[in-house]
Each structure stands twice: as C-alpha cells, then as structure tokens.
C-alpha positions, 0 to 999 in steps of 0.5 A: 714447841711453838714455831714463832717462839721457840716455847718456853725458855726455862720450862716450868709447869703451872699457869705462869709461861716465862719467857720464851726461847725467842725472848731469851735469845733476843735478849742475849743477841741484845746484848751483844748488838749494845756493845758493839753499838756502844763501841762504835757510836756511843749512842745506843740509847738513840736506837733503842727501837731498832737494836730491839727489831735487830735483836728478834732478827737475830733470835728468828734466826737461832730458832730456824737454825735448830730446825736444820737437821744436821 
C-alpha cells in the first residue's frame, strides 16, 4: 500500500491502476462538503479549488485513520 494514496482503490491487475484510495475518499468527502456548502452558501461553483483542497484534506486524514491500530 502506497503511504500518500492509500493504493488502489478497486484492485485490479493489469497496467490500467484506477483510481486511488485517496481519490475514492476525496470523492466521497466531496460530496458531503458540496452539500453542506450548496445549503449554506448557494455558491459552490465560486469555490471549486478550495472544496477540491478540503476534500483531500479530508481523504489524508481517513487514510492516517487506518493507520491507528485500535
């Protein structure tokens, strides 16, 4: 497993690698900050850098969470 992405998402073997953990997660986390931002602002399409910055914030910090040994 890659420490910055987390490895592939949806393992696959074969040249084509896909997307990553860390991608998957932004994605989800995405999703989550568009509504929340949609529902208080209305103007999500103004902060499209920074909801993509906060989403990958978000991802990192999934991916360090698995790392915790409970």
């Amino acid at each position: 497993m890659s420490e910055k992405t987390g490895g592939p998402a949806f393992p696959f073997t074969g040249d084509w690698e896909g997307m990553t953990l860390r991608d998957y997660f932004a994605a989800k986390a995405m999703i989550a900050i568009l509504v929340e931002v949609g529902r208080s602002h209305g103007v999500a399409h103004t902060l499209d850098d920074k909801i993509a910055q906060q989403s990958y914030i978000v991802a990192d910090a999934m991916l360090r969470a698995r790392e915790v040994k409970p």
